[in-house]
C-alpha positions as CSV (number, residue, x, y, z in Angstrom):
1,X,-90.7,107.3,-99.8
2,X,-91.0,107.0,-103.3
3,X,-93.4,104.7,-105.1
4,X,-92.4,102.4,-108.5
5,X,-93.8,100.1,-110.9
6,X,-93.6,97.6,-108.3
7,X,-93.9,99.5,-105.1
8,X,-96.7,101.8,-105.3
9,X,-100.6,101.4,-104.2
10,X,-103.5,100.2,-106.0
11,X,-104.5,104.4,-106.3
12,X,-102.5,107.1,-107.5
13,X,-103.6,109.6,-105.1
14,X,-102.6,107.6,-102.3
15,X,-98.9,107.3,-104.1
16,X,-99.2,111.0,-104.4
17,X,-100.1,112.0,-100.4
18,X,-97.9,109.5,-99.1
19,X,-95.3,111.1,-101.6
20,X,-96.2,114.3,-100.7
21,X,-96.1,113.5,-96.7
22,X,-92.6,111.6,-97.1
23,X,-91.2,114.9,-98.1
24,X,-92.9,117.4,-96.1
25,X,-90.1,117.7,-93.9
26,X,-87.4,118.1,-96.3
27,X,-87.2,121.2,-96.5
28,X,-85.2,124.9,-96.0
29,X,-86.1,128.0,-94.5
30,X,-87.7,129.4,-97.4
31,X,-87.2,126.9,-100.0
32,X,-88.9,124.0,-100.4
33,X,-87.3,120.2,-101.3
34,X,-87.4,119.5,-105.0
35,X,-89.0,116.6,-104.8
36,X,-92.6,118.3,-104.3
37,X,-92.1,120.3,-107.7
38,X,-94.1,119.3,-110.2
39,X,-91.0,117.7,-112.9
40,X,-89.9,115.4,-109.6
41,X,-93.1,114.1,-108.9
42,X,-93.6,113.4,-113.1
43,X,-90.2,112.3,-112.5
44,X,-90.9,109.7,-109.1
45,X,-93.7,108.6,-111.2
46,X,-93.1,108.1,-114.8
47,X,-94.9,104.7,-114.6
48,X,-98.2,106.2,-114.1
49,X,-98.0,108.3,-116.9
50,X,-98.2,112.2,-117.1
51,X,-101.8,112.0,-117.9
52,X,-102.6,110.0,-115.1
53,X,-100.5,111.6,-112.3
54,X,-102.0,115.5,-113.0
55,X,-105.8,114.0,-113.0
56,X,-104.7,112.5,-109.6
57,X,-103.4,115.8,-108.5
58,X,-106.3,117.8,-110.1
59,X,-108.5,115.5,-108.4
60,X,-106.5,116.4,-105.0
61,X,-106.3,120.1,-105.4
62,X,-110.3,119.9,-105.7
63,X,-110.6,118.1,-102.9
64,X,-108.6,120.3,-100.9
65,X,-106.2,117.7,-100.0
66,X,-103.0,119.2,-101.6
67,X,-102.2,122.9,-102.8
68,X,-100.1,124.0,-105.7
69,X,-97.9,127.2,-105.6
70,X,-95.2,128.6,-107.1
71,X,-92.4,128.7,-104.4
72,X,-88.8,128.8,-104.3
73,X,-87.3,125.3,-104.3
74,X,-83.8,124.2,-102.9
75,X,-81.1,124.2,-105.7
76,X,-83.0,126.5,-108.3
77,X,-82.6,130.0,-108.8
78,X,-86.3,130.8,-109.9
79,X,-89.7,129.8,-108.5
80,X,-90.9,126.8,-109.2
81,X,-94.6,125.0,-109.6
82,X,-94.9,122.7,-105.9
83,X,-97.5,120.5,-104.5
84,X,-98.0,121.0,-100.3
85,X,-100.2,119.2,-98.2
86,X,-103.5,120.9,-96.6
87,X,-103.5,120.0,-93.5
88,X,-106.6,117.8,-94.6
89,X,-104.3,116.1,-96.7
90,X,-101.9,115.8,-93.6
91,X,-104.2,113.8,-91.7
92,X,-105.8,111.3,-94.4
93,X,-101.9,110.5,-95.2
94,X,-101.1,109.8,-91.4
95,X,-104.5,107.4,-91.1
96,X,-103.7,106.0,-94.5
97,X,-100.3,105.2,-92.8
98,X,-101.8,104.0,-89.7
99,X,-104.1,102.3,-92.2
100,X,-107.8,103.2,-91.5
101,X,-107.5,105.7,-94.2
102,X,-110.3,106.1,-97.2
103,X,-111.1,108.9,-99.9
């Protein structure tokens, strides 16, 4: 899942677990997908704006709702910065899905 200009929510945040949860699965033994690191989410969504997108991800890592780490990354030779889901993060993305979700 990947949000646009014209397919996103109303909150960035929510863009930005549903991005994160779309992903989650995507991944190797011991590397992760790219699309967690911090460049493909900038990337995915450009429309927001850099300023806007790490104050939404700020906000998430202080709400526990997301953790960033430096972790190998499919297709790269060094580490690179990553966003996961906690698993609090997990389960408001699933109800936000299922659509009784708030923050």
């Amino acid at each position: 899942m990947q949000a646009g200009a014209g397919n996103g929510t109303s909150d960035p945040k929510t863009d930005l677990l549903l991005h994160l949860l779309a992903h989650k699965a995507h991944q190797a033994r011991f590397e992760m997908d790219r699309n967690v690191t911090e460049f493909a989410i900038m990337k995915s969504f450009r429309w927001m704006g850099p300023h806007r997108i790490r104050a939404a991800l700020q906000d998430l890592e202080t709400r526990r709702l997301v953790s960033r780490q430096t972790q190998y990354v499919v297709g790269y030779n060094e580490p690179k910065v990553i966003y996961q889901l906690t698993p609090a993060g997990r389960l408001l993305s699933k109800r936000v899905i299922a659509g009784d979700g708030r923050h």
